[in-house]
PyMOL CGO cylinders between C-alpha atoms (Angstrom):
from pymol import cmd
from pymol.cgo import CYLINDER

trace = [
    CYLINDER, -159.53, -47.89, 18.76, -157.61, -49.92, 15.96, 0.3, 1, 1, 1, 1, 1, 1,
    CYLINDER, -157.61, -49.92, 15.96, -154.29, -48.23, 15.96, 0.3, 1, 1, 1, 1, 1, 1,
    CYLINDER, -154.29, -48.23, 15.96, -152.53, -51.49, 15.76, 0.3, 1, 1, 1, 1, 1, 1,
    CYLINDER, -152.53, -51.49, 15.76, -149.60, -51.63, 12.64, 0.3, 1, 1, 1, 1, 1, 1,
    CYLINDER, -149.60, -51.63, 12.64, -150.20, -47.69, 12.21, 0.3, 1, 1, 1, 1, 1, 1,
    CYLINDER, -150.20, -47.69, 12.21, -147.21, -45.51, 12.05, 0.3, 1, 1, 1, 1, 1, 1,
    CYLINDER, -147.21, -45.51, 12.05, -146.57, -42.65, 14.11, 0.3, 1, 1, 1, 1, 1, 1,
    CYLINDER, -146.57, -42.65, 14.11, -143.89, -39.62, 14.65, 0.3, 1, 1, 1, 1, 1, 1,
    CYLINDER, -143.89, -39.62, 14.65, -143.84, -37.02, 16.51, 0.3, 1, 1, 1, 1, 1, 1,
    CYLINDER, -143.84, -37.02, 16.51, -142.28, -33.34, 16.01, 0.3, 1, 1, 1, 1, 1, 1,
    CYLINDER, -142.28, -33.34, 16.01, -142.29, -29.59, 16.91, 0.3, 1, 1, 1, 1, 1, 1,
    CYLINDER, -142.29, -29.59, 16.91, -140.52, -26.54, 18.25, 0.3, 1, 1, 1, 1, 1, 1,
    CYLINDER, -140.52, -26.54, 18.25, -140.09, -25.84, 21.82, 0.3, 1, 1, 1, 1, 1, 1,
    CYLINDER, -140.09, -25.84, 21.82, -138.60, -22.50, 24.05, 0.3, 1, 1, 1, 1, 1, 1,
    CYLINDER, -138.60, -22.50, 24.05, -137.65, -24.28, 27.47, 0.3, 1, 1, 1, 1, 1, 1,
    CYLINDER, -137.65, -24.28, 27.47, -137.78, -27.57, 28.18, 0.3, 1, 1, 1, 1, 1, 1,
    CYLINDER, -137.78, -27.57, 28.18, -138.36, -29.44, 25.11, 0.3, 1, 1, 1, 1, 1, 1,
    CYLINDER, -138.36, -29.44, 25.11, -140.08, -32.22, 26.55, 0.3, 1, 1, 1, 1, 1, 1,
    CYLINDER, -140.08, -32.22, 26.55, -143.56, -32.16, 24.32, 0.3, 1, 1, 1, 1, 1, 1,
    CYLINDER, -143.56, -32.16, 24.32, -142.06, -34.28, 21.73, 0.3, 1, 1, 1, 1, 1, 1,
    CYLINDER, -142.06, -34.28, 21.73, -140.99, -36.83, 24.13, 0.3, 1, 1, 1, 1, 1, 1,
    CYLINDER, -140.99, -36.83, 24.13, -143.82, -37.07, 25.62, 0.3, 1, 1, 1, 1, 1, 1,
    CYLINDER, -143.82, -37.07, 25.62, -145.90, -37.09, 22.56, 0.3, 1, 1, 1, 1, 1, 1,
    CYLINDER, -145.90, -37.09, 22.56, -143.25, -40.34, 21.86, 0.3, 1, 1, 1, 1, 1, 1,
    CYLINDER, -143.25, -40.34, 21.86, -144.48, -42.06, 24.73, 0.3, 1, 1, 1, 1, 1, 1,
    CYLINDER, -144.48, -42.06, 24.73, -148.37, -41.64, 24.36, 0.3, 1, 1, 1, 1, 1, 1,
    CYLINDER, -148.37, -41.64, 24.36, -148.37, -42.83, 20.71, 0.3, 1, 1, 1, 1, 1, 1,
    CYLINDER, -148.37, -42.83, 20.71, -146.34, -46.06, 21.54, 0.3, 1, 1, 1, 1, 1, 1,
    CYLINDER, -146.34, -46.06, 21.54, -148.57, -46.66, 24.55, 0.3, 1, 1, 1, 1, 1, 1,
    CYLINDER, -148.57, -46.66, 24.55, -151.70, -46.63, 22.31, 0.3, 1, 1, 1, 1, 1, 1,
    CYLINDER, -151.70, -46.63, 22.31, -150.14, -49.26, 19.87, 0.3, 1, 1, 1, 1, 1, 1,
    CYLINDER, -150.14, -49.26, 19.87, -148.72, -46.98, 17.21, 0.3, 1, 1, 1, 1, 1, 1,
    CYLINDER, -148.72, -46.98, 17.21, -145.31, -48.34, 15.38, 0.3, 1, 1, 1, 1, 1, 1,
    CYLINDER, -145.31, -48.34, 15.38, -142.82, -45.26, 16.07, 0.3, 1, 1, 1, 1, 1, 1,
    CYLINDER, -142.82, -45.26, 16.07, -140.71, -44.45, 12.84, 0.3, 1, 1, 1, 1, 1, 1,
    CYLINDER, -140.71, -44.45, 12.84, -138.39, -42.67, 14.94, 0.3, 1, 1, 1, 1, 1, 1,
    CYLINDER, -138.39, -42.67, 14.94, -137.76, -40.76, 18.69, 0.3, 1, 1, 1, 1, 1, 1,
    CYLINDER, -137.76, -40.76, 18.69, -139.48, -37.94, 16.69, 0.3, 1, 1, 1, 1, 1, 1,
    CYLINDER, -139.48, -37.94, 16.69, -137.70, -34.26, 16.19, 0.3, 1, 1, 1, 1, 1, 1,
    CYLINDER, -137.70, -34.26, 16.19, -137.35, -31.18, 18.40, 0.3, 1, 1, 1, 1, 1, 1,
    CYLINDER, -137.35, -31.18, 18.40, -136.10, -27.84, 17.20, 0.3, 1, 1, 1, 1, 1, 1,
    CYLINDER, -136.10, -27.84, 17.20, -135.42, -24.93, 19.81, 0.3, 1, 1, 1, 1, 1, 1,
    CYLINDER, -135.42, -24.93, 19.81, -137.34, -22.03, 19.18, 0.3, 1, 1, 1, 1, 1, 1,
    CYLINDER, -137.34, -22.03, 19.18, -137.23, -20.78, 15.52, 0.3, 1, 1, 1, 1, 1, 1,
    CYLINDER, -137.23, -20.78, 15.52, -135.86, -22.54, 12.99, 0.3, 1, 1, 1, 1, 1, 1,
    CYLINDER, -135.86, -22.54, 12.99, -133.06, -21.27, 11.21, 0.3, 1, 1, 1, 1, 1, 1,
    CYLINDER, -133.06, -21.27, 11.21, -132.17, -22.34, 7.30, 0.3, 1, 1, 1, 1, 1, 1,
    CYLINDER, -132.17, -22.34, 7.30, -130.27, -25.55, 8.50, 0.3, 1, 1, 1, 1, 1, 1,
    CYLINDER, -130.27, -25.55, 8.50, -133.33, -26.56, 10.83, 0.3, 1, 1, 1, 1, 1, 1,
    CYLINDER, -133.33, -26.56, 10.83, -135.40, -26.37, 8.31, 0.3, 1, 1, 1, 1, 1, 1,
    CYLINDER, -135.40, -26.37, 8.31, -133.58, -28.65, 6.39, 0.3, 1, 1, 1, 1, 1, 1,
    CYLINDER, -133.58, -28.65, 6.39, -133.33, -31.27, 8.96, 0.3, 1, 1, 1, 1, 1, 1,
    CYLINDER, -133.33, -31.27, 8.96, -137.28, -30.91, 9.57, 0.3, 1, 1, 1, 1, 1, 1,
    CYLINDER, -137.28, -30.91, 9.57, -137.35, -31.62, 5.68, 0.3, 1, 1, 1, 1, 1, 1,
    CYLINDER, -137.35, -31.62, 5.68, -135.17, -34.47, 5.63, 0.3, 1, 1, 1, 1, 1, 1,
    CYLINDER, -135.17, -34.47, 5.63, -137.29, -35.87, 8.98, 0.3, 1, 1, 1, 1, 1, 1,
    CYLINDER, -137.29, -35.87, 8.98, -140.25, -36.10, 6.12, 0.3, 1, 1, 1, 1, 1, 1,
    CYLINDER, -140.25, -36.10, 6.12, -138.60, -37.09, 3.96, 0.3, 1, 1, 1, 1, 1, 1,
    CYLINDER, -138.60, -37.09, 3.96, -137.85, -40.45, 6.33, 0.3, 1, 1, 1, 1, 1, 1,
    CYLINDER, -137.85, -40.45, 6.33, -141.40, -40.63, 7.49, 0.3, 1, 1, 1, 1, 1, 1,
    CYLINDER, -141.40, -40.63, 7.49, -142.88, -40.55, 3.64, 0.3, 1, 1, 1, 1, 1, 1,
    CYLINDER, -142.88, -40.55, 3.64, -140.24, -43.60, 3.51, 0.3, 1, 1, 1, 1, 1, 1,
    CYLINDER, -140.24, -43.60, 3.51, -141.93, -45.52, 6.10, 0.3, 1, 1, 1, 1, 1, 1,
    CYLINDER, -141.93, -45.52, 6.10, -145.28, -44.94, 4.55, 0.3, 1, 1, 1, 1, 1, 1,
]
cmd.load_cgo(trace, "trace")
């Protein structure tokens, strides 16, 4: 696969562990993808301020684009 100079992130929501997004991290960079960033975790649901921070994390990925 040609994933070379393609940019990657990773986010989500977790209830224990949180360790998906991590994870997730390490797969993409191991198949070649250029990270943006260590990616975003919120615990369970996310309140207003969340929220925000999830649109901000777009915000920097649209950026890299």
């Amino acid at each position: 696969m040609k994933l070379k100079n393609k940019k990657a992130a990773a986010f989500g929501s977790y209830g224990w562990s949180g360790e998906g997004v991590k994870l997730l991290t390490g797969l993409l960079e191991g198949c070649g993808f250029e990270l943006i960033n260590d990616g975003i975790r919120i615990q369970w649901v996310p309140d207003q301020a969340a929220i925000e921070h999830c649109r901000e994390y777009g915000r920097e990925i649209a950026k890299a684009l």
